[in-house]
Structure formats: structure tokens, C-alpha cells
SENUMI-64222 format. One record per residue (C-alpha): residue number from 1; residue in one letter; x, y negated, z negated. Coordinates in Angstrom, 3 decimals, padded with zeros to 6 digits. Layout:
<nodes>
<node><n>NUM</n><res>a</res><u>X</u><v>Y</v><w>Z</w></node>
...
</nodes>
This chain:
<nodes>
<node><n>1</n><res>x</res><u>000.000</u><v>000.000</v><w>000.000</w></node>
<node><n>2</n><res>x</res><u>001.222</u><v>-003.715</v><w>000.405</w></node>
<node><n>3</n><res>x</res><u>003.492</u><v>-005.082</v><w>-001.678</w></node>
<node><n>4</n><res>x</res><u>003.743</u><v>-009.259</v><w>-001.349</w></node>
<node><n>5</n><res>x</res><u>006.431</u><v>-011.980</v><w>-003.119</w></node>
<node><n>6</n><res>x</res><u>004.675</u><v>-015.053</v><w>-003.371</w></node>
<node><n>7</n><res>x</res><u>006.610</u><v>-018.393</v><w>-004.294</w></node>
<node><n>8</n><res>x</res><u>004.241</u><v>-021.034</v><w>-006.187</w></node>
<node><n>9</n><res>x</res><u>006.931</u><v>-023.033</v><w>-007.532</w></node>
<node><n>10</n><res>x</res><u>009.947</u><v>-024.001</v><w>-007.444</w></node>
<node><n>11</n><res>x</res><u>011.445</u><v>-020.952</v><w>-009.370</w></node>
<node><n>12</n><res>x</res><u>008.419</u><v>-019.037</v><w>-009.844</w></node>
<node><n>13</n><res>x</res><u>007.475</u><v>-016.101</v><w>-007.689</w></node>
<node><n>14</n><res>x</res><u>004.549</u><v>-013.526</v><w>-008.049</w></node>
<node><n>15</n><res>x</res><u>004.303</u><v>-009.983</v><w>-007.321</w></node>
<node><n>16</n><res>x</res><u>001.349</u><v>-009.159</v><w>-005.556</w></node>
<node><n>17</n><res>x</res><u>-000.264</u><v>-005.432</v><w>-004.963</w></node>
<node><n>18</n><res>x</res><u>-003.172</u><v>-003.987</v><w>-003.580</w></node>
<node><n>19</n><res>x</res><u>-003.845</u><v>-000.778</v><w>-003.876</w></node>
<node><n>20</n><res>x</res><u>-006.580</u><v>001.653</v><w>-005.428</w></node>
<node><n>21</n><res>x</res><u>-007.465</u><v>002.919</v><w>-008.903</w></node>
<node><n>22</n><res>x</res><u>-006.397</u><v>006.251</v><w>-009.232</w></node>
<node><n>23</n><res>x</res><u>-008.766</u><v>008.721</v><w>-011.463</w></node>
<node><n>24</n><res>x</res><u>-011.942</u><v>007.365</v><w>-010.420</w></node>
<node><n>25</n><res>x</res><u>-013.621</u><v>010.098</v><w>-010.144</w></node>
<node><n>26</n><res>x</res><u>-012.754</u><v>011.609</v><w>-013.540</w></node>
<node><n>27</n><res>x</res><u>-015.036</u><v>011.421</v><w>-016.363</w></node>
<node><n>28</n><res>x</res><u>-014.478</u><v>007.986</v><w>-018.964</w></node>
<node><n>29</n><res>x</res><u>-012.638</u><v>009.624</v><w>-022.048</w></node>
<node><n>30</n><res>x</res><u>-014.143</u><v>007.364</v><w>-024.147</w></node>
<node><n>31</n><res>x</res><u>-017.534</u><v>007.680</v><w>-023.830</w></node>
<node><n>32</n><res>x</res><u>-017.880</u><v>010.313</v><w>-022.017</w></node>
<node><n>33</n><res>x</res><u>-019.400</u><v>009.022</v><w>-018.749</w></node>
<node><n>34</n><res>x</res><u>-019.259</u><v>009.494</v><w>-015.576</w></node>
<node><n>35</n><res>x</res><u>-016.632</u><v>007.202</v><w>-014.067</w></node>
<node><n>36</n><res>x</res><u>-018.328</u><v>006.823</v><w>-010.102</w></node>
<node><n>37</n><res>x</res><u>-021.477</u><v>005.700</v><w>-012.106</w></node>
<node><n>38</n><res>x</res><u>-020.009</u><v>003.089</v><w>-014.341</w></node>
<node><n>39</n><res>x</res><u>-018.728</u><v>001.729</v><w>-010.726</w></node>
<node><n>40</n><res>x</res><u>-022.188</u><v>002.303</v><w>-009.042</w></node>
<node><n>41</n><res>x</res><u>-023.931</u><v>-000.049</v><w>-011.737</w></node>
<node><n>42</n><res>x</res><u>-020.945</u><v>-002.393</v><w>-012.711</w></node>
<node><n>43</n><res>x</res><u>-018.055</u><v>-002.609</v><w>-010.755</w></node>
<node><n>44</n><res>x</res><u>-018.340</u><v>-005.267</v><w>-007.807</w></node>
<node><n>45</n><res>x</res><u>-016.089</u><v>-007.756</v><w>-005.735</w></node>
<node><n>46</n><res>x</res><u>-014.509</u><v>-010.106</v><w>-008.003</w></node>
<node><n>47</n><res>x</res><u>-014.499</u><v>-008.964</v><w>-010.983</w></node>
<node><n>48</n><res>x</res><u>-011.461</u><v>-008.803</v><w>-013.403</w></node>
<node><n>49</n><res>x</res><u>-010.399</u><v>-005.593</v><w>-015.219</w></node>
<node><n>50</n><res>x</res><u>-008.071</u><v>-005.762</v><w>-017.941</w></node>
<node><n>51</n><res>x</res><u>-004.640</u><v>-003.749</v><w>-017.393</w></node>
<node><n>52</n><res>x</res><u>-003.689</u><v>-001.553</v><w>-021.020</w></node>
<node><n>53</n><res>x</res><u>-000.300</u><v>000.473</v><w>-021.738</w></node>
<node><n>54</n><res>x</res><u>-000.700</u><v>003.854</v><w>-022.242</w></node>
<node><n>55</n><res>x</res><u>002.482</u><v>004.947</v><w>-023.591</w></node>
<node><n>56</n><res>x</res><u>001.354</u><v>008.847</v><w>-024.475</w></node>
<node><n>57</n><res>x</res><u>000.307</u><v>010.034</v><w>-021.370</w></node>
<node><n>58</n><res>x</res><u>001.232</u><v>013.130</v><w>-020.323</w></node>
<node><n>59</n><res>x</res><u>000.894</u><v>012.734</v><w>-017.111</w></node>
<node><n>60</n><res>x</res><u>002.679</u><v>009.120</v><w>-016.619</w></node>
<node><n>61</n><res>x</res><u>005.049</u><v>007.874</v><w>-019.228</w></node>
<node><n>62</n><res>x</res><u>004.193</u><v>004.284</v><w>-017.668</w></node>
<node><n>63</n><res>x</res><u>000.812</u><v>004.378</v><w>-017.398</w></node>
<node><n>64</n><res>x</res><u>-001.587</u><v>001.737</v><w>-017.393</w></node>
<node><n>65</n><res>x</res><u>-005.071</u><v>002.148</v><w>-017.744</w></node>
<node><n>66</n><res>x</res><u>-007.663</u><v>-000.216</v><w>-016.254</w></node>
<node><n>67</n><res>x</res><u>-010.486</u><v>-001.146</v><w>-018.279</w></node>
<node><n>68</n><res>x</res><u>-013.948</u><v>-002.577</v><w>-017.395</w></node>
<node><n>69</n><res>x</res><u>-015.403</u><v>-005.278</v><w>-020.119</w></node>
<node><n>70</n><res>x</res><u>-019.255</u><v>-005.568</v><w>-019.556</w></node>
<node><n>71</n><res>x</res><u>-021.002</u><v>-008.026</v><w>-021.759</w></node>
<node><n>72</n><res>x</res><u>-024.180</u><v>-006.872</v><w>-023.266</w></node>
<node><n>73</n><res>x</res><u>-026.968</u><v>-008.416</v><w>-025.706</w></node>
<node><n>74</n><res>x</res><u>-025.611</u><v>-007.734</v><w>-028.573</w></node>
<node><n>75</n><res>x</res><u>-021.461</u><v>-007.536</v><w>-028.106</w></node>
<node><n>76</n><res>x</res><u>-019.436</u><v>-006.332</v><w>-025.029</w></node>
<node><n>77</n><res>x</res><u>-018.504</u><v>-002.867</v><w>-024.177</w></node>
<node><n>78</n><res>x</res><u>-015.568</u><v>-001.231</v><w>-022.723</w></node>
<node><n>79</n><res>x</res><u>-015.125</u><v>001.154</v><w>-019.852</w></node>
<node><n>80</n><res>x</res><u>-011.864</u><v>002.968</v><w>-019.076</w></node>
<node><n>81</n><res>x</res><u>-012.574</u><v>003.305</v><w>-014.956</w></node>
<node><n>82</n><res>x</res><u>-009.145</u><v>004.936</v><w>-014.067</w></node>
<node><n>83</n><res>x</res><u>-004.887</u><v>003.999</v><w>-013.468</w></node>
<node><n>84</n><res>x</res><u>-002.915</u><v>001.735</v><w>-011.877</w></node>
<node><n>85</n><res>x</res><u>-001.309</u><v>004.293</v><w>-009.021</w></node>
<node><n>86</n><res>x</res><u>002.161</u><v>005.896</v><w>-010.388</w></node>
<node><n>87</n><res>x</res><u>003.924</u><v>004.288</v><w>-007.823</w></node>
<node><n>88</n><res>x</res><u>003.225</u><v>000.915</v><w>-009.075</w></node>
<node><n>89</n><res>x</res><u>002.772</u><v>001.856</v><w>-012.899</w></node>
<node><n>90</n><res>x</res><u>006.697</u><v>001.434</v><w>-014.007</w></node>
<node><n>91</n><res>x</res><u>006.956</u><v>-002.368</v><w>-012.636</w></node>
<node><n>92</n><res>x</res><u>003.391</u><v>-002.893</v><w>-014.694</w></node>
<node><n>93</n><res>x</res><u>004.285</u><v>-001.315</v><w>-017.122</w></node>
<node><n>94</n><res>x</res><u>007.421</u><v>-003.342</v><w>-017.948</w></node>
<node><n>95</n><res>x</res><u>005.645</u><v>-006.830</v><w>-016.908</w></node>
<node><n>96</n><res>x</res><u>002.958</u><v>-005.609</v><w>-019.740</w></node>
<node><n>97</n><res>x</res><u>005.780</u><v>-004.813</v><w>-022.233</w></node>
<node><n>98</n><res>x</res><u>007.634</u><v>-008.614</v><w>-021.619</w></node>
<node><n>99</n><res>x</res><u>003.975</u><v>-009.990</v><w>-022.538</w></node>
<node><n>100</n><res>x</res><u>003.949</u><v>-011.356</v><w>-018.771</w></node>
<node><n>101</n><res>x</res><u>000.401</u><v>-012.129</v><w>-017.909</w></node>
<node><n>102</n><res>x</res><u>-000.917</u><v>-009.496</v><w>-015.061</w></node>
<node><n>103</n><res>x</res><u>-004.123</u><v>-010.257</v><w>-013.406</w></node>
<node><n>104</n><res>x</res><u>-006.469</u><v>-006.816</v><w>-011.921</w></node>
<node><n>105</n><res>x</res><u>-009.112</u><v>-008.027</v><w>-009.669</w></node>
<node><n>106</n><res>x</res><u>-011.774</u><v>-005.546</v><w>-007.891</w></node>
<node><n>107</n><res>x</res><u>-011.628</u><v>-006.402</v><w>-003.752</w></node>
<node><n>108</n><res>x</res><u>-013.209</u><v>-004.469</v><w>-002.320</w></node>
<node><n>109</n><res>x</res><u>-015.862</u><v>-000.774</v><w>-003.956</w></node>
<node><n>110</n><res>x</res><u>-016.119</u><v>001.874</v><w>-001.087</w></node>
<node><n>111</n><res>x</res><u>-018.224</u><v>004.894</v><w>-000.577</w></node>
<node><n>112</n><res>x</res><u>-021.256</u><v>005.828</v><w>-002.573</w></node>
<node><n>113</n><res>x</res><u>-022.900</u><v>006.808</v><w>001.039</w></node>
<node><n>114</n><res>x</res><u>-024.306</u><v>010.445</v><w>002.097</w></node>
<node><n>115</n><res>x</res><u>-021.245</u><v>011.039</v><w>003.930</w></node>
<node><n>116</n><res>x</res><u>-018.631</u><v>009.698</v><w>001.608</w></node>
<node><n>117</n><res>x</res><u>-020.423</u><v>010.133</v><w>-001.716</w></node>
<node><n>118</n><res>x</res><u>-017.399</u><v>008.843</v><w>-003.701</w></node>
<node><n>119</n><res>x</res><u>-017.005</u><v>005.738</v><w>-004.635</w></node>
<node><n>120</n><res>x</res><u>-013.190</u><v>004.336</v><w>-004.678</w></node>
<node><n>121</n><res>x</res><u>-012.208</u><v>000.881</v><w>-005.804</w></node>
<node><n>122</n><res>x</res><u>-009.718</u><v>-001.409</v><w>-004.486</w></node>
<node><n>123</n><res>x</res><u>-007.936</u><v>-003.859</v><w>-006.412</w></node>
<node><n>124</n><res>x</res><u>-005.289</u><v>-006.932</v><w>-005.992</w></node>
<node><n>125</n><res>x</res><u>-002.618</u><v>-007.019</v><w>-009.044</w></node>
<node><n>126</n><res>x</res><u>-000.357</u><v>-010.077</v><w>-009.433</w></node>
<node><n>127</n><res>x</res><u>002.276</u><v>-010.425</v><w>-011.890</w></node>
<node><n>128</n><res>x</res><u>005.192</u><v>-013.140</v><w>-012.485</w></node>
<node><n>129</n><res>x</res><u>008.446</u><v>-011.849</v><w>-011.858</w></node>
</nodes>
């Protein structure tokens, strides 16, 4: 996927990614749901997702999960919709462990149709470097 070096000032470049959440279509540890219909009834162009170390995976020792905050009536509630990919979780990983702001936004949800019933997400990271 496309990788991007963006100057915006003088001495200040940003990373940006876009690529698509791996795990979607895994169930939401937490709670227990099923990821693809978290996406169906929240996730939607523009929406930010907020990028969380997870140190003890097994799978990933840089993982970062991507979490969904929906506000509700009474208090917000969290949704654990999948990964940043492996091949860009290291980089994240660090930026997340300096305490450099990175930004997840949702481009672009895809499938959910009789012929692709899967729903996949695609997102645009951006990071200072």
C-alpha cells in the first residue's frame, strides 16, 4: 500500500499510509461481537479511530489495535474493529511509544454486497516523523 512523506513546515514532515485494517472479520474480544457488524452500523467515511499499543500479542510484538469510540446516551462505548497491518505496525508502534500524535481516519468501507459479503475498511494514518 502507499506510503507518502509530506513536508508542512519548514522541518516538519509527516508519514502518511493507507492501507486496510487487518482482522476485520474476527469477532471484537471485548464484547464479544461481531466485528463486520459493528462496521455495518458504525463505521463510515470520516471517521477517526483511535490507534492503542498492544504490547502482548502473540501474534505481533508491535501491534496496534484500532479502536472505534461511539457516543451513546448515557457515556461512550468502545469497539476494538481490528490492526494496523504488520507491515506498518513497528513504525506505529514506535511513533505511539515517543507519545507522537498518530491520526487513523476511515476512507473508504467496502463490501457488505451479495457477492462480496465482507465488509473491509480502508484507512489513511499520518504520523510526524
Amino acid at each position: 500500500m502507499p506510503k507518502k512523506k509530506k513536508q508542512i513546515a519548514r522541518s516538519i514532515y509527516v508519514e502518511e499510509i493507507r492501507t486496510r485494517i487487518a482482522g476485520v472479520t474476527y469477532n471484537d474480544p471485548r464484547s464479544g461481537l461481531n466485528r463486520q457488524d459493528i462496521i455495518r452500523r458504525y463505521v463510515y467515511p470520516g471517521i477517526r479511530l483511535i490507534p492503542q499499543r498492544e504490547p502482548g500479542n502473540p501474534h505481533d510484538g508491535h501491534a496496534v489495535k484500532l479502536i472505534l469510540e461511539v457516543k451513546r446516551l448515557f457515556g461512550k462505548k468502545r469497539f476494538h474493529l481490528g490492526y494496523i497491518p504488520r507491515d506498518f505496525s513497528e513504525n506505529i508502534d514506535k511513533a505511539l511509544r515517543k507519545k507522537i500524535p498518530v491520526e487513523v481516519i476511515v476512507t473508504r468501507v467496502t463490501g457488505g454486497t451479495p457477492d462480496k459479503p465482507h465488509r473491509g475498511v480502508s484507512i489513511l494514518i499520518r504520523y510526524a516523523l
